[in-house]
PAMARBA-947371 format. One record per atom (N, C-alpha, C, O, CB): residue in one letter; x, y, z. Coordinates in steps of 0.02 Angstrom, whole numbers, plus 50000, padded with zeros to 5 digits. Glycine has a CB too. Layout:
N
aXYZ
...
***
This chain:
216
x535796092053703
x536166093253765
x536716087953774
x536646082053758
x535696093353826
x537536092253816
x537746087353819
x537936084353885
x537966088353931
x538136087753783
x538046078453898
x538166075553965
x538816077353986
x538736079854042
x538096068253968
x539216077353976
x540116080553980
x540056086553981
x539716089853941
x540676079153917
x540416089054030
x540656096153986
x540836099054059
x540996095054104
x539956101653928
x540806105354070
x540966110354122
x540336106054180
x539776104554162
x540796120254091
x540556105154235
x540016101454288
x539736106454333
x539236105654368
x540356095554337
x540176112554329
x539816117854383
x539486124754323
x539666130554327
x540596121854454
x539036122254275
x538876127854228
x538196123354236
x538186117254244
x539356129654146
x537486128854230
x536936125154232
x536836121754170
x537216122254122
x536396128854249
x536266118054172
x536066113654113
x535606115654087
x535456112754035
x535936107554121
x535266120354106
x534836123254060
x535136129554023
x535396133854058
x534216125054096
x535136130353949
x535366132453887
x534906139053880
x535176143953855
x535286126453826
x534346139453897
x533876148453892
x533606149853974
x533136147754008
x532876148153823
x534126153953986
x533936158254037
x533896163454054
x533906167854011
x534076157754068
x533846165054121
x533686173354117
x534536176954112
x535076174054118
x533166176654208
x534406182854100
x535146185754074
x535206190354171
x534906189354224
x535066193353970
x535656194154152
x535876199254226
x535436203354246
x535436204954306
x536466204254221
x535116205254214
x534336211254222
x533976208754173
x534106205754120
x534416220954205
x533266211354212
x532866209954187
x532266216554208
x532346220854251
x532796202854201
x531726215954167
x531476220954179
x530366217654173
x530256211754162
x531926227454115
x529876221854181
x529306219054162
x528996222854111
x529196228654103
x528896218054214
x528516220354072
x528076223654027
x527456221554018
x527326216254046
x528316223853971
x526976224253986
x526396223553975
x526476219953904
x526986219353870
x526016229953982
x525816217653891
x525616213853822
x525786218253764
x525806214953712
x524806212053817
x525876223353757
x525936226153732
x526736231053717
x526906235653679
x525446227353750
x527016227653760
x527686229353765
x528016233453807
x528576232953832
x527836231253720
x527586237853812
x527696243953843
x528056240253943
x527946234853971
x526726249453837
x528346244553959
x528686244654029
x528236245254080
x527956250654084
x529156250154039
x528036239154139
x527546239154175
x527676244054246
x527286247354280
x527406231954186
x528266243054248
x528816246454265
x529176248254275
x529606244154259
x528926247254273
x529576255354309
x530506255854297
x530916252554325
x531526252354315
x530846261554312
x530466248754377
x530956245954430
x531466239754367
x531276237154315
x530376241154512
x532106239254402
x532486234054355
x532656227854423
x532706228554484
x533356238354310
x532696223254389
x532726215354422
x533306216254439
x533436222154444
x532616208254378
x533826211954454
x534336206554438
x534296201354467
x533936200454516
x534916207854447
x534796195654430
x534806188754439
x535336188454490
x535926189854481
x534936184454373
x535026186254553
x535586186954598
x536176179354601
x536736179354626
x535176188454677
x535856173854569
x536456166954547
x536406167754451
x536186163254416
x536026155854584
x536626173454429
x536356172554356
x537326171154348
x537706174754380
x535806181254306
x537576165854307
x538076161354270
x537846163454180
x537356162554144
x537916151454297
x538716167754169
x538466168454102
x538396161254072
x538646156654103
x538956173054059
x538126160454025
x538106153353982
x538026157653895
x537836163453886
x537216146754011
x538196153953855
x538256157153783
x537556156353739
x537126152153747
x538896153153740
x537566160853700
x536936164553693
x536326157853651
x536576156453597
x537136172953637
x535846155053658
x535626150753622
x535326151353559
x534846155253553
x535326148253653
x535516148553517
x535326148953444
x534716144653417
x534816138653404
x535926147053403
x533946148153406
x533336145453409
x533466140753339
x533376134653336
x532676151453411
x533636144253294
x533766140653230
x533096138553209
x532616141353235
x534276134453237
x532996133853165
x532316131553134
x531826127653170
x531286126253145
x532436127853080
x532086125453249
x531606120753272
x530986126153302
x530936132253309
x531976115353333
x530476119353317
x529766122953307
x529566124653388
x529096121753415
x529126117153264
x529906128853418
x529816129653492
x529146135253476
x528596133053493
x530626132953542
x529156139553457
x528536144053450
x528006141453465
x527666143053513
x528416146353391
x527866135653413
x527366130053386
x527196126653458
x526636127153483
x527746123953324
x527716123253488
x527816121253568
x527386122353608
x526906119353632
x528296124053602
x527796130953613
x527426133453666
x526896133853685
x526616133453740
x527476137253672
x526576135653588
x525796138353596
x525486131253605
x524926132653626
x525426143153522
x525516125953601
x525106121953601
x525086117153675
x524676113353700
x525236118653539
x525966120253699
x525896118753786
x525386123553821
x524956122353863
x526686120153831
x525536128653793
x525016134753851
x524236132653829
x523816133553873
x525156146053828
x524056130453777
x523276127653759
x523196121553796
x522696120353829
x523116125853675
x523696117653791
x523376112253836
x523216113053923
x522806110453962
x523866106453827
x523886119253930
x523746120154024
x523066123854025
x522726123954077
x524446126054075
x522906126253982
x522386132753980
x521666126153985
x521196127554022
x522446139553883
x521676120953955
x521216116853972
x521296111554042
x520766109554065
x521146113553912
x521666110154061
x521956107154119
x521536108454181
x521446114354198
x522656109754129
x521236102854220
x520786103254257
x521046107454326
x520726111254362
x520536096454264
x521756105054329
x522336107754401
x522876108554357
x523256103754351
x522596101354476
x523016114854316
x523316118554285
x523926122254321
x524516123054305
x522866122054261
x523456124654389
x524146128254423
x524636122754442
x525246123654438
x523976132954497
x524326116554466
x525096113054491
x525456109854451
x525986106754459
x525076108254541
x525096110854403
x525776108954327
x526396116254308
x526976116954289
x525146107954223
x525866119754325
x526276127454309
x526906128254363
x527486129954351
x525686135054322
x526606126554428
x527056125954457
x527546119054482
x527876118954534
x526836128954493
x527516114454440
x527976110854431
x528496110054392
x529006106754399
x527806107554430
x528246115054332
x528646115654261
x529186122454286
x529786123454272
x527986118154179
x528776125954320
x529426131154365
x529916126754389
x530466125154366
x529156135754442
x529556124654450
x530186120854483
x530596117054439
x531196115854448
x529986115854534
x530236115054391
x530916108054347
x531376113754308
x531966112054301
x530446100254260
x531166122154273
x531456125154244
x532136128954296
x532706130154276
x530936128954209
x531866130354367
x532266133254409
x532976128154430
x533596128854434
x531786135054470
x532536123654439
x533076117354466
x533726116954426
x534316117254445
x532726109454457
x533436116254361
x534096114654310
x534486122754297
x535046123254271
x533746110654218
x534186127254313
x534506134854325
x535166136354384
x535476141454397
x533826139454354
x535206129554410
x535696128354481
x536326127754422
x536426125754365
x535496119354547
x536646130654473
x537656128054457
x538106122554497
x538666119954499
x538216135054478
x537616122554522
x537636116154569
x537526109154565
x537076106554598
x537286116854609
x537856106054530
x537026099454497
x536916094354552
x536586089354538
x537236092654408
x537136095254608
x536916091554657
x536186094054686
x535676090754697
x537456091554707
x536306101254695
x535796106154709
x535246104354667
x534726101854689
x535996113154696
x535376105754605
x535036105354548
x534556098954543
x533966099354523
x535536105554494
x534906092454566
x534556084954548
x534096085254611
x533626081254604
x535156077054545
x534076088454668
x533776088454736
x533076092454725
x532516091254748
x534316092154794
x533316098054681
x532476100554646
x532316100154602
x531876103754577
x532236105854641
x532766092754558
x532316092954507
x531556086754523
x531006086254495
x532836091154435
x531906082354584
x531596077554624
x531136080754662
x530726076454678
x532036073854664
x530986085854685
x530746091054705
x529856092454652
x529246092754659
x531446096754696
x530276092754613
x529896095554561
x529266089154519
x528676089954504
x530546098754504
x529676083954513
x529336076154517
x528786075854557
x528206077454541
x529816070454548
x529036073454622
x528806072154682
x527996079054698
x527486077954730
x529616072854738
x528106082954676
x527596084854673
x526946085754613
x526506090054611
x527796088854695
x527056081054574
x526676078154533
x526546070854538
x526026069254510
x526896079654479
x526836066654562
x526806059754592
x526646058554652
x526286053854667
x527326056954589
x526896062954698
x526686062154766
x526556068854803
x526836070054856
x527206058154802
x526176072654778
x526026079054823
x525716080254900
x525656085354934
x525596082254786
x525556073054913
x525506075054971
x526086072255030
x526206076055077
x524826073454985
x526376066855028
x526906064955067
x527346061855036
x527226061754976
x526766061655116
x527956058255055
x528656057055014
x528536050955021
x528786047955069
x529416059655038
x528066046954967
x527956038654962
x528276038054896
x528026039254841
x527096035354964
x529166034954918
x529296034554858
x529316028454820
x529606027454767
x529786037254853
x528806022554867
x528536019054833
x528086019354793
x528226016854738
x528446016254854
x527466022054799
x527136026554734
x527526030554690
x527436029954630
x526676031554756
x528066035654717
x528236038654670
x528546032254583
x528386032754523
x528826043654715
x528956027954614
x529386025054562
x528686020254536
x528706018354477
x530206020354594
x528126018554575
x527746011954551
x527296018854484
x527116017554427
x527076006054639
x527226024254512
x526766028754445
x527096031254410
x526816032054356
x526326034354457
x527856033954414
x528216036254350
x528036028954316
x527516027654286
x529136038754357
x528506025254327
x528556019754294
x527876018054254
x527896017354193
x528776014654342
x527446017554279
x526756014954230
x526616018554179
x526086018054148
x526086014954263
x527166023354160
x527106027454087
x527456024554044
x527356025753985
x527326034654082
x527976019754065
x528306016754004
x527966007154021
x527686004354068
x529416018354008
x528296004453926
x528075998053926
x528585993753971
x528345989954014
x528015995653853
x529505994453959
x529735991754002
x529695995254070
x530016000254085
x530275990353981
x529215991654113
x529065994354169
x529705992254222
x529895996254264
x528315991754189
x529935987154216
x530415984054248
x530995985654271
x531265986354326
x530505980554224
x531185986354187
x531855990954178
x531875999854200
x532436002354201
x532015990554092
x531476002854212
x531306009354227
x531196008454295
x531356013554324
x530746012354188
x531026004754327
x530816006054395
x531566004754431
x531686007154487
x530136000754421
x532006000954398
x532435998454441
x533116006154420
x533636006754453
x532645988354418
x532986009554378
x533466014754353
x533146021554404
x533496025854431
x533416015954253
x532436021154407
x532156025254478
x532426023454531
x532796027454560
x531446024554497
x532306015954563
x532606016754625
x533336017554629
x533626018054683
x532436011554662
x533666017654568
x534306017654613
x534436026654596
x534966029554612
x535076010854580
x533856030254562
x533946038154562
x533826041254627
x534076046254653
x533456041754512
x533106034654660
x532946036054723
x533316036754792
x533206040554839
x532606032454730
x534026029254776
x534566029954829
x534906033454819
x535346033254862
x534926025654845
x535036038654770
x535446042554766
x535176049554825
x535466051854874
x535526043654686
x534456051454789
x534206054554829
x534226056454890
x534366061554920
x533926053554824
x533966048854909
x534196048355001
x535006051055025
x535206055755060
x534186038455028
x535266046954997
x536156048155013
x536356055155021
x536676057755066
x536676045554949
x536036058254958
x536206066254978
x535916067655023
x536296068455070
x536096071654935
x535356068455038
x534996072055091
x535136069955170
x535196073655220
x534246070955076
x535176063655164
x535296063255252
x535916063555252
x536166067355294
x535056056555299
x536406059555203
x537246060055242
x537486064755210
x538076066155220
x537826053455238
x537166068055168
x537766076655122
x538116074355076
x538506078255050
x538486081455170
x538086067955054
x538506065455008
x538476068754945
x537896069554925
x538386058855001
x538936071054906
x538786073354852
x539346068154796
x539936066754809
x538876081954859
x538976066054734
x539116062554687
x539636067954628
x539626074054618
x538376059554662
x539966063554604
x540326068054523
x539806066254497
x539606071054463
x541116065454471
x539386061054493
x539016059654459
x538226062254444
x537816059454407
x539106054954473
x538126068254480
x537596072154472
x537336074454436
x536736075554443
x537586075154489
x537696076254380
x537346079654302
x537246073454276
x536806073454233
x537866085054244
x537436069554283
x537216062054215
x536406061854270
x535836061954247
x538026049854217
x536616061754347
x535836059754375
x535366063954354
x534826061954333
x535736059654452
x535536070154358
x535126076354313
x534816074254271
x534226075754268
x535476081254278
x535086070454227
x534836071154142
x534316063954152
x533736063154133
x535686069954065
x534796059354189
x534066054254208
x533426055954219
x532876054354195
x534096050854265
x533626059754265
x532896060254312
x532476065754264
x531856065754266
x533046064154410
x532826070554219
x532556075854177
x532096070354127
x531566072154101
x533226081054134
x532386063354116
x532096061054055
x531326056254073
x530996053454030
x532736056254015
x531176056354148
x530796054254182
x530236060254174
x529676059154150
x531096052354245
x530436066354196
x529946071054213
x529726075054134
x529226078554127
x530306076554276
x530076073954097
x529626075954026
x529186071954003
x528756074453966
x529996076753967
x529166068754009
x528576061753984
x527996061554035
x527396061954023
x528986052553988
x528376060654112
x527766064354140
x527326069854144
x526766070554168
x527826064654175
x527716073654116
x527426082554116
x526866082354031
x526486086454007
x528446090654104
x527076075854011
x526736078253911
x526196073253937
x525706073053900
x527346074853804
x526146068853995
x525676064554013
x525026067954036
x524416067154026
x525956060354062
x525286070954062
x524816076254087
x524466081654053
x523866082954057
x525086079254128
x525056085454008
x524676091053962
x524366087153931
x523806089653937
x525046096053915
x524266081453891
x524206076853852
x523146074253886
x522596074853859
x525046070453866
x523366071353957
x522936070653954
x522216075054033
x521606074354042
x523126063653937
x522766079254072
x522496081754116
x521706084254116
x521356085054166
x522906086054126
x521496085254043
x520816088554042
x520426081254041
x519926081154005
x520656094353968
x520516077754061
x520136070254063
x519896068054134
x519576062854142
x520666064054036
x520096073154199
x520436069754258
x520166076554289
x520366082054268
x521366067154257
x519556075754353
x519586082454366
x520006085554435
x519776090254466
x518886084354367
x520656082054454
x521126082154482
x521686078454474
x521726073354440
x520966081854523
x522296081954518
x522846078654515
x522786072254546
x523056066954531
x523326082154539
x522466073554586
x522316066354610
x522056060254596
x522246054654612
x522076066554643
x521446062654550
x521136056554498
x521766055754452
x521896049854439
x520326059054445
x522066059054432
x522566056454362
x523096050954428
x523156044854418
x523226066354303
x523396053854485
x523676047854515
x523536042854518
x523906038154503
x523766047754556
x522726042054548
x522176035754550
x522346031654480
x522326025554484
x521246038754551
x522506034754414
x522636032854358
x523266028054367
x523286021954369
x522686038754315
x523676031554370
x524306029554376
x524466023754417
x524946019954416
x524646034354397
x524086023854444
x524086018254518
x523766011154493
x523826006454532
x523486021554595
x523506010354445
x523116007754407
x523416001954378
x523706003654327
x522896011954367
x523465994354393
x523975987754344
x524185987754329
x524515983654362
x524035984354309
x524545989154283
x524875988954194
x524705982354175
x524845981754115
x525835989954179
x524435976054203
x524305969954192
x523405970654145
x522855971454171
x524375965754276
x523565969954076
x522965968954058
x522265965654064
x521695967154047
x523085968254028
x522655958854105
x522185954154133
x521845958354187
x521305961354183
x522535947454163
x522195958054229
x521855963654286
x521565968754304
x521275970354356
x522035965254309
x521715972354237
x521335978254228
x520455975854193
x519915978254209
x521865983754170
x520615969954136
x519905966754144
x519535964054184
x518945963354170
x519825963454117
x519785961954242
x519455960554303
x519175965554334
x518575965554350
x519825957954343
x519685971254348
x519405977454361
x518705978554348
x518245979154389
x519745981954327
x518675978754265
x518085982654231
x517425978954246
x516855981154253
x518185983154148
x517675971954249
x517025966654259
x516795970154329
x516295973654337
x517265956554268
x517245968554375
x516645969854441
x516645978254446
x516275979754493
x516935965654536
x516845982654424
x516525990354430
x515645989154388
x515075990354408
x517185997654372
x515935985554312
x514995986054287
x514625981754330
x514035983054338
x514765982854200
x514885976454361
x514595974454402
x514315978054477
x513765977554505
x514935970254403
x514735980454490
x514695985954537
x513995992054533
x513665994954576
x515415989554525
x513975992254464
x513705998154434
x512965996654416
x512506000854414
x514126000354370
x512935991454407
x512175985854398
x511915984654483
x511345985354505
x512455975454353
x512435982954514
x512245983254590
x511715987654619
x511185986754649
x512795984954625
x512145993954591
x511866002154655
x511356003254608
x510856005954632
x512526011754671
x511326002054555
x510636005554506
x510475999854465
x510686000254407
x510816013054449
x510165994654480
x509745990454438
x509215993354415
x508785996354447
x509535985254467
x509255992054329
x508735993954289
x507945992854308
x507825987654338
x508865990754232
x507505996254296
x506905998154309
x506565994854301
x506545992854242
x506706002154290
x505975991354357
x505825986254294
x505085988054272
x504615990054307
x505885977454317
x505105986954215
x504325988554187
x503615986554196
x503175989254163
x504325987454136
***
């Protein structure tokens, strides 16, 4: 993908075409009724070529298929696919944050958690948190004063490069976690190794507490 180019054409490269229609597994027509795309922007036709998207797919849909909270990945991977479907990229960066935010923070807009748990997916934690918050003031700026940036598709592609790593974090490890919420509890979690061994000491400690061994 490229960062330049036409600024009012979406950024996503496979989309839906002008009609559309449904079918069964089998191919056949579920029914006659026909769709249309009521913001559908032609864009030029994409060429699959040799990469291994097939391969992709099937092994994204196996991992959601094991996924403890499956639907709110499903429906976050909408929202991040719809978002970038905008011609708008101001529009566009507003749901793709949208689309984040409800994997980081699903229940209210703490976007101090949000930037402190993206961030704990990479090693430079530092450098990433400080390229969030200033994705974060951007955020704000649009929404309360209407400000809109030229600079919106480069924020696009930022914030896009945040939410794939989060999204493979999850397919990756969601069947470990029997909520979205325990995987946050995760996230929320040091990055300081020392501390996380402190951690462990007083939980077994903790754990020797409530159930001391039996004594014979």
């Amino acid at each position: 993908m490229e960062i330049v180019g036409q600024g009012w054409k979406p950024i996503n490269v496979v989309k839906l075409g002008p009609i559309h229609t449904v079918h069964l597994a089998d191919g056949e027509l579920a029914t006659k009724s026909i769709w249309f795309e009521p913001n559908y922007a032609e864009v030029s036709s994409f060429d699959v070529g040799t990469g291994n998207y097939k391969k992709l797919s099937s092994d994204t849909f196996t991992k959601l298929q094991k996924s403890n909270y499956r639907r709110v990945l499903v429906e976050a991977l909408l929202k991040f696919v719809r978002a970038l479907d905008e011609r708008d990229q101001n529009t566009a960066f507003l749901k793709l944050w949208g689309a984040a935010e409800s994997l980081l923070v699903p229940d209210h807009a703490d976007y101090e958690k949000f930037v402190r748990r993206c961030s704990f997916l990479y090693k430079e934690r530092d450098f990433h948190m400080q390229l969030l918050e200033h994705l974060r003031e951007y955020r704000n700026t649009s929404v309360h004063a209407g400000d809109e940036s030229d600079l919106a598709k480069t924020h696009c592609f930022q914030l896009q490069a945040f939410f794939r790593p989060l999204m493979f974090f999850h397919l990756h490890h969601s069947a470990e976690f029997s909520s979205l919420s325990e995987a946050n509890d995760f996230l929320d979690l040091s990055p300081d190794p020392a501390a996380l061994q402190r951690k462990r000491h007083l939980l077994d400690k903790a754990i020797q507490f409530v159930s001391p061994p039996e004594k014979s």
